[in-house]
Structures are given as structure tokens and as C-alpha cells.
N, CA, C and O atoms as a GROMACS GRO file, in nm:
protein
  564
    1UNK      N    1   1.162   0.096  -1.084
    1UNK     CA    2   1.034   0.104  -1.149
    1UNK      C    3   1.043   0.215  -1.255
    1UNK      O    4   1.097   0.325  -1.255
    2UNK      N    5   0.972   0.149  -1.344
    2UNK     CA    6   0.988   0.307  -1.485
    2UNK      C    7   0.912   0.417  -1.445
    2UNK      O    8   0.822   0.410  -1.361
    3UNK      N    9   0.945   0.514  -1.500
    3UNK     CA   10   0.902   0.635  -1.426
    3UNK      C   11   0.737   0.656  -1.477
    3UNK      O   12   0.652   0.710  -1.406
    4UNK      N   13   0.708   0.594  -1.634
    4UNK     CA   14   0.550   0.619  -1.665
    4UNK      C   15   0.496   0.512  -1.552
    4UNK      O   16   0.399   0.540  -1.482
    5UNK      N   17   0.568   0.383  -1.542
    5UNK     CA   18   0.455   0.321  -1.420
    5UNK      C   19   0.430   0.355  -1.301
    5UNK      O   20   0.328   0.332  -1.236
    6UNK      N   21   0.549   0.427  -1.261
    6UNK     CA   22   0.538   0.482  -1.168
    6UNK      C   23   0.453   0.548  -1.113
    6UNK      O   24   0.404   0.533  -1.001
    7UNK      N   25   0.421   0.673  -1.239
    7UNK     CA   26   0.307   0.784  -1.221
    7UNK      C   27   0.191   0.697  -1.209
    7UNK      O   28   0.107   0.720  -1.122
    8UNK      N   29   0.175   0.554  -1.326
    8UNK     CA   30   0.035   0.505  -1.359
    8UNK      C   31   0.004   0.484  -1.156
    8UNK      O   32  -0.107   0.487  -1.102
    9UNK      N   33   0.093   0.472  -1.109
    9UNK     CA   34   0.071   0.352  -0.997
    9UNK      C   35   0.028   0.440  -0.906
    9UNK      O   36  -0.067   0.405  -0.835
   10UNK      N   37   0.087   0.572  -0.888
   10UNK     CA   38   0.076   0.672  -0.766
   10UNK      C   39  -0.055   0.760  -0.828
   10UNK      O   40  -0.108   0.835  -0.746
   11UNK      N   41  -0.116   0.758  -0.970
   11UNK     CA   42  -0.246   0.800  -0.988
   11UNK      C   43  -0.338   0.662  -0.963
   11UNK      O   44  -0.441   0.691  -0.903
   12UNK      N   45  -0.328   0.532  -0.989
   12UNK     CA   46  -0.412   0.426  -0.932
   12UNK      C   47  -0.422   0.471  -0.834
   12UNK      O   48  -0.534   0.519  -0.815
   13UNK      N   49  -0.302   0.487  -0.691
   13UNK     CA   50  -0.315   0.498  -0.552
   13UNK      C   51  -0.421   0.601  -0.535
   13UNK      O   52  -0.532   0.566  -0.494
   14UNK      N   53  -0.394   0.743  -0.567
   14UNK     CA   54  -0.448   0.828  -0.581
   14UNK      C   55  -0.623   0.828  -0.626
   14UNK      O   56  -0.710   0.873  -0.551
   15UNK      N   57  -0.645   0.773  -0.751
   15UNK     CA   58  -0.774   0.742  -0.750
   15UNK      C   59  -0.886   0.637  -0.621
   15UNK      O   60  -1.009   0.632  -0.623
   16UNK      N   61  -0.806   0.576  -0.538
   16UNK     CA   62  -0.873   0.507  -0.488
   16UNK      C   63  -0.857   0.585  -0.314
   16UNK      O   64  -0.921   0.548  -0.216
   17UNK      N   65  -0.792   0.656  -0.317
   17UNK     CA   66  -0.817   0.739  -0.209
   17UNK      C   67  -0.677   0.725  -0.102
   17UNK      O   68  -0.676   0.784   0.005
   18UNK      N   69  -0.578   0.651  -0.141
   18UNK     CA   70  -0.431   0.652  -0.064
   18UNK      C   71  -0.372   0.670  -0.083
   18UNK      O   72  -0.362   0.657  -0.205
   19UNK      N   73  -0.291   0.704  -0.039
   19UNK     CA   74  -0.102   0.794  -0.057
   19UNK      C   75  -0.044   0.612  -0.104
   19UNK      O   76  -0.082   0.498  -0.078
   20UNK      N   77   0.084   0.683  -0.197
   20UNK     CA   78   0.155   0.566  -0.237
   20UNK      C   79   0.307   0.608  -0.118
   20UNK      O   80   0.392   0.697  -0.123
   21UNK      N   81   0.287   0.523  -0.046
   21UNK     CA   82   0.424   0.536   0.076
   21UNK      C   83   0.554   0.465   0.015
   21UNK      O   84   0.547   0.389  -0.082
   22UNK      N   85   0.672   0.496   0.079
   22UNK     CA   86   0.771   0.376   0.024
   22UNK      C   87   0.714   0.229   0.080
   22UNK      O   88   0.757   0.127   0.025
   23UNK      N   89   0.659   0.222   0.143
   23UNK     CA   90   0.611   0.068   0.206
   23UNK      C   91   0.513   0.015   0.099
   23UNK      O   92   0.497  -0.106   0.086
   24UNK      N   93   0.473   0.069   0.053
   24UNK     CA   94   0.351   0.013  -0.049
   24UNK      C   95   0.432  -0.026  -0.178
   24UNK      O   96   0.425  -0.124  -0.252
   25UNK      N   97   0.526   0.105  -0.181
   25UNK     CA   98   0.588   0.100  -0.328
   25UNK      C   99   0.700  -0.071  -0.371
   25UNK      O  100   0.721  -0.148  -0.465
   26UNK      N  101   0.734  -0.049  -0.242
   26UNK     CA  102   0.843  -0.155  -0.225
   26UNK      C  103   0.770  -0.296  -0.208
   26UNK      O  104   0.851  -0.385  -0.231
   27UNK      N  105   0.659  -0.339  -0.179
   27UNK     CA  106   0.558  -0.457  -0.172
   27UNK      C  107   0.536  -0.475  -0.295
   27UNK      O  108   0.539  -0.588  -0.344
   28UNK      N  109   0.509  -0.358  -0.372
   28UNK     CA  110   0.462  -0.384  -0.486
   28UNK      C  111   0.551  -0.405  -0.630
   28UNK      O  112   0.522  -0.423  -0.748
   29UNK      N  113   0.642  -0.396  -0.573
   29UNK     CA  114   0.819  -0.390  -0.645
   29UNK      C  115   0.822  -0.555  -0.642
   29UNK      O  116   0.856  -0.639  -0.725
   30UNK      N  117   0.770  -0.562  -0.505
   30UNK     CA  118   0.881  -0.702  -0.499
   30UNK      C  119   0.762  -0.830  -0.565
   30UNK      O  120   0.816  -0.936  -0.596
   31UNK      N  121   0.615  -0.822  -0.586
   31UNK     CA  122   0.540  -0.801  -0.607
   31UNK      C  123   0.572  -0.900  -0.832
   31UNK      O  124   0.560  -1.006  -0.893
   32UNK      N  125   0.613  -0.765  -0.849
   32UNK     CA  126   0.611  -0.745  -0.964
   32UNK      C  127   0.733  -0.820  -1.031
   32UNK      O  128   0.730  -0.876  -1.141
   33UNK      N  129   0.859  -0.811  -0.929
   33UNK     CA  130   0.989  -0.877  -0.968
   33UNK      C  131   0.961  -1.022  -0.932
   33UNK      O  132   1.068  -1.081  -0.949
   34UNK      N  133   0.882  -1.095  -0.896
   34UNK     CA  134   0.889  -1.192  -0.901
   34UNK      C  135   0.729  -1.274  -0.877
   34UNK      O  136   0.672  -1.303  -0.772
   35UNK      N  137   0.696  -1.290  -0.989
   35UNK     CA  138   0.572  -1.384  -0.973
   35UNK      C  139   0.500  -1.470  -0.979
   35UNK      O  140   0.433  -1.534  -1.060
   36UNK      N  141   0.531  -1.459  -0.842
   36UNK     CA  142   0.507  -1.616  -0.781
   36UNK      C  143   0.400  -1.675  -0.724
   36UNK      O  144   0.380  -1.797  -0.717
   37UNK      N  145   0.297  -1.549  -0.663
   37UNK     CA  146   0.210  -1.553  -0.611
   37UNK      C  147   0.244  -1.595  -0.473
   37UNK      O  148   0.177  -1.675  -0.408
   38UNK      N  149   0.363  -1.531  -0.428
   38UNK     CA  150   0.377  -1.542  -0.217
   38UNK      C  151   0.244  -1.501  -0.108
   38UNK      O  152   0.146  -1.425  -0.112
   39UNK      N  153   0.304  -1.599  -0.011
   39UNK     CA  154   0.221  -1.491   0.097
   39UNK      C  155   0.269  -1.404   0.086
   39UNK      O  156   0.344  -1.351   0.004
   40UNK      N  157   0.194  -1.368   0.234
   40UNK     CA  158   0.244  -1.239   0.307
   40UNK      C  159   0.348  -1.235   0.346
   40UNK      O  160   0.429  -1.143   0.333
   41UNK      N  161   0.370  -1.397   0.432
   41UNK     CA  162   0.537  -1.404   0.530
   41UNK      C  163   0.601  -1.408   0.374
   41UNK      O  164   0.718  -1.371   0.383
   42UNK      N  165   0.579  -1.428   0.289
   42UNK     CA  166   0.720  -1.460   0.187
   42UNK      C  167   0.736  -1.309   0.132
   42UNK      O  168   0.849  -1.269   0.106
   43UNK      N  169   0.624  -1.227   0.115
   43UNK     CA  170   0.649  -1.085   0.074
   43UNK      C  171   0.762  -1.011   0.204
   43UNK      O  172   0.856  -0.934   0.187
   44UNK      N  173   0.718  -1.059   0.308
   44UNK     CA  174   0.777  -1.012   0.429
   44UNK      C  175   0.899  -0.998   0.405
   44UNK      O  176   0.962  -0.895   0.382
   45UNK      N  177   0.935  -1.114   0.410
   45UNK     CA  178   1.079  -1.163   0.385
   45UNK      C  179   1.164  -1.090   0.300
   45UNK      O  180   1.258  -1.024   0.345
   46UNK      N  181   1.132  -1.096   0.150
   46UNK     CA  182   1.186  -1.040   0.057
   46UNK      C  183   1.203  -0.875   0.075
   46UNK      O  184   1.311  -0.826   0.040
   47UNK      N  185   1.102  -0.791   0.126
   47UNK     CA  186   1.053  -0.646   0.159
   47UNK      C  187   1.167  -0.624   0.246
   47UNK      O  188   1.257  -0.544   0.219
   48UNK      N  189   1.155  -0.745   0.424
   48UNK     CA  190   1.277  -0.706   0.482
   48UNK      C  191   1.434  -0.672   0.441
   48UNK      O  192   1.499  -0.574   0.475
   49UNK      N  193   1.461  -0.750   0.381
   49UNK     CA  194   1.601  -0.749   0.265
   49UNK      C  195   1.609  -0.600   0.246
   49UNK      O  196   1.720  -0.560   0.280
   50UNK      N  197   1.538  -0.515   0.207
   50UNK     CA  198   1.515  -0.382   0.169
   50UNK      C  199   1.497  -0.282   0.246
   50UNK      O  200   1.557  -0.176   0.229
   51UNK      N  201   1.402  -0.304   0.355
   51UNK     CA  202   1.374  -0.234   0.441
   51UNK      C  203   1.344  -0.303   0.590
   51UNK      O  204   1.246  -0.342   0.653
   52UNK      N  205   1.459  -0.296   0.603
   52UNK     CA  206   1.501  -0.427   0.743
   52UNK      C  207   1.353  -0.341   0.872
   52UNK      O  208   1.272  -0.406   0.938
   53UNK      N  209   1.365  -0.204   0.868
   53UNK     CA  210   1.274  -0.197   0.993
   53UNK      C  211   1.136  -0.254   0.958
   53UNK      O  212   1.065  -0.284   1.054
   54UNK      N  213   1.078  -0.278   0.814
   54UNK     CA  214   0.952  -0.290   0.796
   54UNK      C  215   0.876  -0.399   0.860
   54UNK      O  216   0.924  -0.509   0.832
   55UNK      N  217   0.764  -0.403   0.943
   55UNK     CA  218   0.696  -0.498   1.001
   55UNK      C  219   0.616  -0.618   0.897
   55UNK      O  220   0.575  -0.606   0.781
   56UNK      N  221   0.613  -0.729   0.986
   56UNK     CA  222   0.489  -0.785   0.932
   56UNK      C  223   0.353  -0.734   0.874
   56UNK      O  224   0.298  -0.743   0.764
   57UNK      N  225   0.309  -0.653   1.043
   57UNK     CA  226   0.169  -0.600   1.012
   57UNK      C  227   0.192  -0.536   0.919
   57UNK      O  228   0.117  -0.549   0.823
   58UNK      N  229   0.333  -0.416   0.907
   58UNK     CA  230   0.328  -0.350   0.766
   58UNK      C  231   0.288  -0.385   0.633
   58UNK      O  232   0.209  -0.334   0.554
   59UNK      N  233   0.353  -0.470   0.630
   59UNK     CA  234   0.334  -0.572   0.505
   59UNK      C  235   0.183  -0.620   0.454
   59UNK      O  236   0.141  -0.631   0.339
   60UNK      N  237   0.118  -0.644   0.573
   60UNK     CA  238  -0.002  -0.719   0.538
   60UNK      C  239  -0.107  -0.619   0.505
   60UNK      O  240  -0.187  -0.629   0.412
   61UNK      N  241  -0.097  -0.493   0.617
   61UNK     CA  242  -0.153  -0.347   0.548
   61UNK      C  243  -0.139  -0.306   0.443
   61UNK      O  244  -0.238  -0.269   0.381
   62UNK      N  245  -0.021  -0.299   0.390
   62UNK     CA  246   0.030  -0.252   0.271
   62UNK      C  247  -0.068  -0.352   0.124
   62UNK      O  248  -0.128  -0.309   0.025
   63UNK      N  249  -0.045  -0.486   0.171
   63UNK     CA  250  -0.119  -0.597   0.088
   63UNK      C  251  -0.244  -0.577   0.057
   63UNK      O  252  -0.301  -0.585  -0.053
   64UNK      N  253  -0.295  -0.542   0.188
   64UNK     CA  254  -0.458  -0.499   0.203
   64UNK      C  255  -0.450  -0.368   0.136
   64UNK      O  256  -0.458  -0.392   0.015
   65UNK      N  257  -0.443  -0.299   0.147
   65UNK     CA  258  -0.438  -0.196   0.047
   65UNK      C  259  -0.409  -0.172  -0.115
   65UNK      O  260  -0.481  -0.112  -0.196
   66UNK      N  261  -0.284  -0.237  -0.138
   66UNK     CA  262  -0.322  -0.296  -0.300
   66UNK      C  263  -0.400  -0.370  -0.295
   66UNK      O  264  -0.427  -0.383  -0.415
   67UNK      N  265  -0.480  -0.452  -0.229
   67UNK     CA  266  -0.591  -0.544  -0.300
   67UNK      C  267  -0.683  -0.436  -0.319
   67UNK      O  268  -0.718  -0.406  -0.433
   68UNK      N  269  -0.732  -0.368  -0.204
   68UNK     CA  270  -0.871  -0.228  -0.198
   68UNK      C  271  -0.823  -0.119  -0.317
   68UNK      O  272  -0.919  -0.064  -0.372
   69UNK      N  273  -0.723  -0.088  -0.355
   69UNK     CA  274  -0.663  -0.040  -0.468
   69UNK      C  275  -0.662  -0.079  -0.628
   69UNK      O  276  -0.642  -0.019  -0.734
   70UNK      N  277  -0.697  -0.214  -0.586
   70UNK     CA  278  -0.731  -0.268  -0.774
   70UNK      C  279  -0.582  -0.262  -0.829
   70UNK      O  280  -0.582  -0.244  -0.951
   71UNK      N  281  -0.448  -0.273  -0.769
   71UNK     CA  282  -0.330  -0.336  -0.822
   71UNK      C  283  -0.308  -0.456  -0.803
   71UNK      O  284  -0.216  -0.504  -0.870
   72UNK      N  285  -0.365  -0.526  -0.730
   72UNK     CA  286  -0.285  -0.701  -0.661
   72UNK      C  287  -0.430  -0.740  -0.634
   72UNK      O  288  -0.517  -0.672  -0.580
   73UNK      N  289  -0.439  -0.903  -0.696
   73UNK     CA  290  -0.536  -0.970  -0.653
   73UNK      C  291  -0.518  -1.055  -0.527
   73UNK      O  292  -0.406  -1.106  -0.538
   74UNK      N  293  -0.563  -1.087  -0.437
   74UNK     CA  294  -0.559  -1.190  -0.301
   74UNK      C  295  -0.594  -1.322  -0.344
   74UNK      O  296  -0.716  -1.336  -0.339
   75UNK      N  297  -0.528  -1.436  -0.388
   75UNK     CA  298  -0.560  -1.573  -0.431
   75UNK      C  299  -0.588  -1.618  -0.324
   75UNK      O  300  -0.512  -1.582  -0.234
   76UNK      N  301  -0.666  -1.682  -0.297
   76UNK     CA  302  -0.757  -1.795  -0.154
   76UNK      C  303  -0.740  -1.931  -0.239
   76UNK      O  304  -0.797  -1.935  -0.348
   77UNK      N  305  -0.662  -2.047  -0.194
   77UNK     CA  306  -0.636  -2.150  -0.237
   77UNK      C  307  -0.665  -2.259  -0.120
   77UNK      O  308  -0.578  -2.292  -0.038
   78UNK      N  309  -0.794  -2.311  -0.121
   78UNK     CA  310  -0.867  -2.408   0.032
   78UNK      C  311  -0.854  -2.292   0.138
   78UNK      O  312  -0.906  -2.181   0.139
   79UNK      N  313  -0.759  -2.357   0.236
   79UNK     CA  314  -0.732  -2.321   0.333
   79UNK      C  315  -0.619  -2.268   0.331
   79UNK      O  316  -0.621  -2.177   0.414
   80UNK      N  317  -0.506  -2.276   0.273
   80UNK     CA  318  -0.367  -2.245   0.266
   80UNK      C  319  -0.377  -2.090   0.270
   80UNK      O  320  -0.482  -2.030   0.250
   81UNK      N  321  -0.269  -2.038   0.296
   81UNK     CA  322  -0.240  -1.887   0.274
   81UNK      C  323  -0.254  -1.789   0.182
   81UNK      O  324  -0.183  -1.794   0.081
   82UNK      N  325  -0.345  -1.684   0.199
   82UNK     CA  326  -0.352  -1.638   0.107
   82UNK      C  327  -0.268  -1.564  -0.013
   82UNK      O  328  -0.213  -1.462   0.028
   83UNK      N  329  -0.253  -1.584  -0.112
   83UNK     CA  330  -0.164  -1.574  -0.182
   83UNK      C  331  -0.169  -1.408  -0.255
   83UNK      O  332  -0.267  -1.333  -0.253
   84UNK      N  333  -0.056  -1.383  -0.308
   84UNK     CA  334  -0.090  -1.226  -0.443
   84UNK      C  335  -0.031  -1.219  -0.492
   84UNK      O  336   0.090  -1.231  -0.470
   85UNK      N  337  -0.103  -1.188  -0.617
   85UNK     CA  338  -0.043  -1.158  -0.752
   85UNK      C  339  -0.130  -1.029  -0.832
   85UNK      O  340  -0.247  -0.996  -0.851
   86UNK      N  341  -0.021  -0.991  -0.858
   86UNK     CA  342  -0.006  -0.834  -0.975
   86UNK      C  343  -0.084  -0.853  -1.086
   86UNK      O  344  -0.155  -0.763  -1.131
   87UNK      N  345  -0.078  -0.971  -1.139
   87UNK     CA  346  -0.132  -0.980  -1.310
   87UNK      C  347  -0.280  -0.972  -1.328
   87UNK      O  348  -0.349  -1.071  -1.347
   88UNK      N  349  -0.325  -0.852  -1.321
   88UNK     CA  350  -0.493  -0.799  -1.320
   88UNK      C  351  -0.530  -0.835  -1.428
   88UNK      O  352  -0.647  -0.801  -1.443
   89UNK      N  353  -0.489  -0.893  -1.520
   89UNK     CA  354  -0.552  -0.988  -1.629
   89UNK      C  355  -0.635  -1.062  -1.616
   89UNK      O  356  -0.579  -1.151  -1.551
   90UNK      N  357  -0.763  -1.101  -1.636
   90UNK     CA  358  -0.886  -1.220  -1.643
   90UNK      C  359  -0.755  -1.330  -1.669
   90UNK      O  360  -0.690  -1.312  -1.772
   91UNK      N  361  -0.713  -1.447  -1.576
   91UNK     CA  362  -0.646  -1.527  -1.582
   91UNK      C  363  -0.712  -1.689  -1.498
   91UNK      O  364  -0.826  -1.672  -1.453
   92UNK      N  365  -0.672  -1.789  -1.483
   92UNK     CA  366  -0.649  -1.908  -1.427
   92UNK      C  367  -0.546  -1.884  -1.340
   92UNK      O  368  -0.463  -1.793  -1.344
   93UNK      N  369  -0.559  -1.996  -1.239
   93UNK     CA  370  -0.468  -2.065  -1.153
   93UNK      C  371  -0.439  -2.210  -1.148
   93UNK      O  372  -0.512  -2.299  -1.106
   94UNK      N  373  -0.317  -2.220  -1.201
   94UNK     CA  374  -0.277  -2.389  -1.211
   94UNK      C  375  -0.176  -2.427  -1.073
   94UNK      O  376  -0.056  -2.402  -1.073
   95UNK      N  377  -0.228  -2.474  -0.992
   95UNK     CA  378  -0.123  -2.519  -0.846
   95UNK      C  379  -0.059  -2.661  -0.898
   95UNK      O  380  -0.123  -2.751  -0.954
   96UNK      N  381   0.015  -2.660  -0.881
   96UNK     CA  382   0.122  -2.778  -0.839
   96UNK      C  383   0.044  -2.858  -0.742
   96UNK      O  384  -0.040  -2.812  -0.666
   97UNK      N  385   0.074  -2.960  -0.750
   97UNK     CA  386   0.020  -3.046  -0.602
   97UNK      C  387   0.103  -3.143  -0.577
   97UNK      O  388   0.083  -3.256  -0.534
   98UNK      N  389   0.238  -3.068  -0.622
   98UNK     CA  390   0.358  -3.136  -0.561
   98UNK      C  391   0.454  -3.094  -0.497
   98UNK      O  392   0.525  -3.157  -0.418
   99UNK      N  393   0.463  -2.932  -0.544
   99UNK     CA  394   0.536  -2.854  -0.540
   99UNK      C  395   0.466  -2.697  -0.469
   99UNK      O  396   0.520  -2.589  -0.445
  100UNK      N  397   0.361  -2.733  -0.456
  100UNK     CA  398   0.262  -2.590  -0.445
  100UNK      C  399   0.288  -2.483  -0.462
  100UNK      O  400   0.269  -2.401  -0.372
  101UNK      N  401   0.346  -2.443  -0.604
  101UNK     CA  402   0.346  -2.334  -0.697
  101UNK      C  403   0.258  -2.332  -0.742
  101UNK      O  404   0.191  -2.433  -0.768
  102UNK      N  405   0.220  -2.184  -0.775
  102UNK     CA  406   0.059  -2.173  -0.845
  102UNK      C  407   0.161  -2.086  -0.937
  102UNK      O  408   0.264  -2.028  -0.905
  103UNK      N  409   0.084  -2.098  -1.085
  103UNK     CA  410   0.107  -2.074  -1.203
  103UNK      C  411  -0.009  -1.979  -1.214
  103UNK      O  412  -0.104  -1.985  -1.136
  104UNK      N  413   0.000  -1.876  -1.326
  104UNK     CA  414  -0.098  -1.791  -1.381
  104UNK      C  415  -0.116  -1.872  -1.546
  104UNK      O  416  -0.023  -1.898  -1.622
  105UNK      N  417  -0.257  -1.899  -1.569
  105UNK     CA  418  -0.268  -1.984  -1.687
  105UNK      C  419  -0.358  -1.843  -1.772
  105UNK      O  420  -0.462  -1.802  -1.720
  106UNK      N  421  -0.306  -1.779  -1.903
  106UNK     CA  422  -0.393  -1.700  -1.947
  106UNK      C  423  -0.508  -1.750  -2.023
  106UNK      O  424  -0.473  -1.842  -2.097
  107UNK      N  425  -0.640  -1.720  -2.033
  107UNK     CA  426  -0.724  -1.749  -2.069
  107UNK      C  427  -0.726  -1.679  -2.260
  107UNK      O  428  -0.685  -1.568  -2.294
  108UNK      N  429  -0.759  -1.739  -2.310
  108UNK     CA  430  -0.789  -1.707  -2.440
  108UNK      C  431  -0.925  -1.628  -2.498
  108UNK      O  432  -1.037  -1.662  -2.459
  109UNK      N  433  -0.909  -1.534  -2.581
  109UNK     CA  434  -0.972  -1.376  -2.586
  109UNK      C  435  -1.132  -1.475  -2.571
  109UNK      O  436  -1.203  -1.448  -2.474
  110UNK      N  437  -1.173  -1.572  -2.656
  110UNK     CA  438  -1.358  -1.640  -2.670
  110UNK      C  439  -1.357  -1.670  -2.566
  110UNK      O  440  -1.476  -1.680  -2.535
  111UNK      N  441  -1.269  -1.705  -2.443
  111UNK     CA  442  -1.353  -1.828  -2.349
  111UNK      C  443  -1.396  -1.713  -2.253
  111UNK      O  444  -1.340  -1.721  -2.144
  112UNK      N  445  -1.460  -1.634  -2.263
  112UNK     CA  446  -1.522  -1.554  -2.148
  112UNK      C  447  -1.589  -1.642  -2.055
  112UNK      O  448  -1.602  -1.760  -2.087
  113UNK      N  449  -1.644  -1.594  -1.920
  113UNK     CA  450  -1.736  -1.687  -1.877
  113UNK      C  451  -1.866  -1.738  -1.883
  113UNK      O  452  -1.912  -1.843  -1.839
  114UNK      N  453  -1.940  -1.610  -1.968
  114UNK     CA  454  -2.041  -1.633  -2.020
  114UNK      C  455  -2.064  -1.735  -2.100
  114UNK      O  456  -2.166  -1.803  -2.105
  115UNK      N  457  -1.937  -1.749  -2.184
  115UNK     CA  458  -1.968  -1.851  -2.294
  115UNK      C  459  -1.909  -2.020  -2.244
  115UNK      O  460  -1.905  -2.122  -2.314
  116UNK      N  461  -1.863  -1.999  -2.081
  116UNK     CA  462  -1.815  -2.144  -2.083
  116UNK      C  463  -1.946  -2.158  -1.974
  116UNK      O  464  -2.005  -2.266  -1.981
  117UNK      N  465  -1.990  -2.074  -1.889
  117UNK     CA  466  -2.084  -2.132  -1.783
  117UNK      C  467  -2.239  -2.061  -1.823
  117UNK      O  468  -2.267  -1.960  -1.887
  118UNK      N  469  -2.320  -2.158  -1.759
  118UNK     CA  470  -2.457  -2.102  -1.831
  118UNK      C  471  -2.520  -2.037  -1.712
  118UNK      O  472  -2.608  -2.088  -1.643
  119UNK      N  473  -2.462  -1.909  -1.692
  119UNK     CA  474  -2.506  -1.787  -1.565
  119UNK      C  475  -2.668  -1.782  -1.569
  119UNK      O  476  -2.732  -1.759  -1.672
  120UNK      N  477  -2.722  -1.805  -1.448
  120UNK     CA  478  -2.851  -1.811  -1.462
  120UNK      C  479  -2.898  -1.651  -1.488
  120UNK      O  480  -2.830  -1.556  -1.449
  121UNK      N  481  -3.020  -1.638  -1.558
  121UNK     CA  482  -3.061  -1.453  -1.597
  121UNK      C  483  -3.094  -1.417  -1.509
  121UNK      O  484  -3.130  -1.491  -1.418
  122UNK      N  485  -3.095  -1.321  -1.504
  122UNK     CA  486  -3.049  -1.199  -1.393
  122UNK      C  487  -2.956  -1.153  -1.257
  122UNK      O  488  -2.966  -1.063  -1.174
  123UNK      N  489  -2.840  -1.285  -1.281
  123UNK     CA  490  -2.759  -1.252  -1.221
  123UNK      C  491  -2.618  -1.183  -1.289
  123UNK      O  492  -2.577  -1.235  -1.392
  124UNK      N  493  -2.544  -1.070  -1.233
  124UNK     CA  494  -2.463  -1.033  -1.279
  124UNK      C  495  -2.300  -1.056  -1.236
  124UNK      O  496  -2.243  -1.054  -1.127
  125UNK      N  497  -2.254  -1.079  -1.378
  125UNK     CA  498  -2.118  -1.136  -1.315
  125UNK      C  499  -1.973  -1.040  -1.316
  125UNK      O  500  -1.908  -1.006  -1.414
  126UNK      N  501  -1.941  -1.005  -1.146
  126UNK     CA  502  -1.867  -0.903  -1.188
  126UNK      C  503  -1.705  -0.961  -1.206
  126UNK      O  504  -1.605  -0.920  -1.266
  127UNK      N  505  -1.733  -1.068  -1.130
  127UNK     CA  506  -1.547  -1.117  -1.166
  127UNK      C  507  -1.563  -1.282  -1.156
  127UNK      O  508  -1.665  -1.338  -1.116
  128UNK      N  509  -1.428  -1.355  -1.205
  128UNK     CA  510  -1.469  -1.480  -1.131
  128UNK      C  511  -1.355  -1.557  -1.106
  128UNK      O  512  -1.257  -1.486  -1.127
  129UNK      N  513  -1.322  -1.670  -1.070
  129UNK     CA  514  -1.172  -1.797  -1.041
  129UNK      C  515  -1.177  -1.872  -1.054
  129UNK      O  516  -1.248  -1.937  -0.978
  130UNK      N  517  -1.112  -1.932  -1.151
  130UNK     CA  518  -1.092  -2.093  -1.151
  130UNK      C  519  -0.959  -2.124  -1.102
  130UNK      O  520  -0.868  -2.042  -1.112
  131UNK      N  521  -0.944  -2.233  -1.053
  131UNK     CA  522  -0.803  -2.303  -0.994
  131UNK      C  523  -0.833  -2.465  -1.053
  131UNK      O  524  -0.932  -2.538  -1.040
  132UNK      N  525  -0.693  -2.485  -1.128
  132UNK     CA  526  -0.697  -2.610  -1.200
  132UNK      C  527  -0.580  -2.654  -1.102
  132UNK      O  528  -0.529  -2.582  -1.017
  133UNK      N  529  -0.543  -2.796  -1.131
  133UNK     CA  530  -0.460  -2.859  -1.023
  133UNK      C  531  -0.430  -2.947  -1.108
  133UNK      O  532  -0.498  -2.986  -1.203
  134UNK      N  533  -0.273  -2.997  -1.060
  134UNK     CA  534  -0.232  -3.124  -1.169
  134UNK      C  535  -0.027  -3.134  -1.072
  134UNK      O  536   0.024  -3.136  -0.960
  135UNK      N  537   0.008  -3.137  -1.205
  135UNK     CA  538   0.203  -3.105  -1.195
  135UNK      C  539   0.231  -3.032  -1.272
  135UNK      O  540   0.194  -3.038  -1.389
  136UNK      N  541   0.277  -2.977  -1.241
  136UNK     CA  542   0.401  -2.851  -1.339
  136UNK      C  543   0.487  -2.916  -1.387
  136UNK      O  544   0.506  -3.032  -1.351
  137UNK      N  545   0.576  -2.843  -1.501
  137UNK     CA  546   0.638  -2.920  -1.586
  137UNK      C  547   0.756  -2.969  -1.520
  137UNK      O  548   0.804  -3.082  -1.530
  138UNK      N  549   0.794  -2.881  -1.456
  138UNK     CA  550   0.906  -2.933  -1.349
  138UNK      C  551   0.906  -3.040  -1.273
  138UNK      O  552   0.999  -3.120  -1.264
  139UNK      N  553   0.777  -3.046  -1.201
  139UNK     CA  554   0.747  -3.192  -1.134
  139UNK      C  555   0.721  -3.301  -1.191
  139UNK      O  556   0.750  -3.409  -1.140
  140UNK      N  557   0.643  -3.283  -1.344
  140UNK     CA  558   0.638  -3.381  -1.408
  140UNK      C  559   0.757  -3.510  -1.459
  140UNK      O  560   0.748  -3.631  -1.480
  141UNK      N  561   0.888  -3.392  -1.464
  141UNK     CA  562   0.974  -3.506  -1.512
  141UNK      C  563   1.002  -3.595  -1.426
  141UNK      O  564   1.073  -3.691  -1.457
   0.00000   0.00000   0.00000
């Protein structure tokens, strides 16, 4: 990890009231090197490789904590597992529904949500999700 993100990451931790541990650091490594939007068991997995004693529950603490931290969002896709991803960008989700990869689709600077949904007045909108569904290009061929 570069050493300015580094600091950015251990003052995020810091602002929100938790120590940045190697367990957090390394979730969020693996996190970042590859995004894919895994569970938990698939963060597991990859984390173990690294740090063979690290637990499940570790993992999922650690998860829960970047989400309460404002680094990693928690994707809820139906029922399936909950998913995470790093890219704190106002984004989309495009799943596969062949392959069940979820894609990050970036949204373009006008389409706020204000201007695509007609929010009734006086409600305030602090975040929001869309999930589009189709094939990826891969499945398509």
C-alpha cells in the first residue's frame, strides 16, 4: 500500500473511532487488489493465504468495521451473500446472471438521482442502489 494511502486510511480509521490493526489492513488490501465484489468466505480465503491464523469471524469483524468506517460498501444482492466493494464512488451494479459477477457500472456526472427519480418533497436522500442485470461481455459471446 502507498504510504500517502496509507496515512489517508489509518486517519479514515482514526476519524471514525478504530485502530487500523494488521487484520483490517490486510482485508482491505485484498479488498482493493482485486475487485470483485467477494463475500466474506471469498475475502476469507484470499486474507488466509496471508495470514493463515486469521479467523472467519475475524474477517467478517474486520468487514463490519470498514463498512461502519465509510471505506467498503456491503452490496445486498436478493438473498445471495453479501458482497464488498472499496469503490466509494456514487456507482451501479451490473450482475451477470450467468456468471454472477457483479460489475461496478460508473454513473455519469448529470444523472444524479434527483434528476432520474421524482423524490417526493420533503424527503431526504442520503444515498441510494441500483442493480441492473443482463450478461457480461464474457458471457455474451
Amino acid at each position: 500500500m502507498i504510504h500517502s494511502a496509507k496515512n489517508q486510511l489509518e486517519e479514515s480509521m482514526q476519524h471514525a473511532g478504530r485502530r487500523l490493526t494488521p487484520q483490517r489492513r490486510e482485508v482491505l488490501e485484498v479488498l482493493l487488489s482485486q475487485r470483485d465484489h467477494p463475500t466474506a468466505v471469498e475475502v476469507f480465503l484470499r486474507v488466509k493465504s496471508r495470514i493463515p491464523s486469521i479467523s472467519l469471524a475475524t474477517v467478517y469483524n474486520c468487514l463490519e468495521t470498514l463498512v461502519k468506517s465509510g471505506l467498503v460498501r456491503q452490496v445486498n444482492v436478493e438473498r445471495d451473500a453479501s458482497r464488498y466493494c472499496p469503490n466509494l464512488q456514487e456507482h451501479s451494479h451490473f450482475i451477470c446472471e450467468k456468471c454472477g459477477k457483479v460489475f461496478d457500472i460508473p454513473l455519469q456526472p448529470q444523472a444524479k438521482p434527483e434528476s432520474v427519480w421524482q423524490i417526493p418533497k420533503g424527503f431526504k436522500l442520503t444515498s441510494f442502489e441500483t442493480t441492473m442485470r443482463g450478461t457480461c461481455s464474457h458471457c455474451s459471446k
